[in-house]
N, C-alpha and C positions, 0 to 999 in steps of 0.2 A: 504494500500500500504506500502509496506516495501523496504526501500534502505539502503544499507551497503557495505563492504565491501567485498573481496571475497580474504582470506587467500590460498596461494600455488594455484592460480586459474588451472591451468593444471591437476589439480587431480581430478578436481570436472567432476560428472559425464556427465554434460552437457556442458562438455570444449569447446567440438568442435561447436555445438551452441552458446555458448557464444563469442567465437570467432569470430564463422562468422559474428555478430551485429558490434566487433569492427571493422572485416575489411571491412563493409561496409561504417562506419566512418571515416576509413585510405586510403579507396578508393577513397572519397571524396575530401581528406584534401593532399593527396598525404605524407599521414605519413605510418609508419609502424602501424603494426593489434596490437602488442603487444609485450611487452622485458619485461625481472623477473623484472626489477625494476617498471615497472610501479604498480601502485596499479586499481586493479579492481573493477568497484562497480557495482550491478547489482541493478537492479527495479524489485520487483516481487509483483506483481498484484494475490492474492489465488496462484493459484500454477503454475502463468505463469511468465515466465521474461521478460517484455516488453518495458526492454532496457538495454544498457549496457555499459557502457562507460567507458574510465581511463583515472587517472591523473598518472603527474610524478611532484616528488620534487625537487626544484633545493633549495638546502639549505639557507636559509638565503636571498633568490632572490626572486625565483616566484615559485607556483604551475603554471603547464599548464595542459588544460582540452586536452589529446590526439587525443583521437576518441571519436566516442558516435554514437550509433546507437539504432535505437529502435521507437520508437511513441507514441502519447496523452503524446507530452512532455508539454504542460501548465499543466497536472494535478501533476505532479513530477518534474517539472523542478526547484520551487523555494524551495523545501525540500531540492535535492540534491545538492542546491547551497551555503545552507544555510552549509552543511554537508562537502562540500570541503573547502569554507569560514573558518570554524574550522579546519581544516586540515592546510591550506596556514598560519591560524594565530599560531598555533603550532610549526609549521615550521618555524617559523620565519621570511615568507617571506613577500615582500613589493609590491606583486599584483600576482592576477591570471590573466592568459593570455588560450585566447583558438582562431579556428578557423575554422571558418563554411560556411556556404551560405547566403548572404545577408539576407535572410529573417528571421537568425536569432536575428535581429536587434532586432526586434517588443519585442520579448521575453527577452533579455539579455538585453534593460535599464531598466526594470524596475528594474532590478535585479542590477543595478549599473554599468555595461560594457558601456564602449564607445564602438564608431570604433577607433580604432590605426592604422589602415591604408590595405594594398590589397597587395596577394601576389598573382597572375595568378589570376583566379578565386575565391579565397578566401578573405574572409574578417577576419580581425584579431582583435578579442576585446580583450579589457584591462579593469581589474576592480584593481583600486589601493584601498587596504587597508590601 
């Protein structure tokens, strides 16, 4: 399994697939699919991408995990956590924040996220670095 980044994402040939993953994330979360500044990271499984999520940098503050869309996230979830984790502490910042569906509790303490608290139907975790 291979997770990275995804440079100029609008150019890559599978933009509009890739997008449709985030806005099913931003559909969720009631965010947008995606803006240039956020950064892309894709999961690809041989030569399938079976998920796809972004973060955005707030400098010197917080990484936040955007959207994220995709499946068999216990198999890649604590890789690319481990991979934004280096991202936020580069950044300078002093916690990643993200927000999902309650159940993704289970998966995100082991990972060091609290709950931070509920916006509608979302739940908001926080992992302070």
């Amino acid at each position: 399994m291979i997770i990275g980044t995804l440079p100029e994402p609008q150019t890559h040939p599978q933009w509009e697939g890739i997008r449709a993953l985030l806005k099913r994330g931003g559909d969720r979360s009631g965010s947008v699919d995606w803006e240039p500044e956020h950064v892309v990271w894709l999961v690809i499984d041989g030569k399938q991408i079976i998920a796809a999520f972004s973060t955005k940098v707030f400098e010197g503050e917080s990484v936040e995990v955007v959207n994220l869309g995709g499946h068999r996230a216990r198999e890649w979830l604590p890789d690319a956590e481990s991979l934004v984790d280096c991202l936020a502490r580069l950044a300078g910042a002093k916690k990643i924040a993200a927000q999902g569906r309650a159940g993704w509790a289970r998966l995100n303490e082991c990972l060091g996220y609290r709950i931070a608290g509920k916006r509608d139907d979302m739940t908001i975790y926080e992992k302070v670095l």
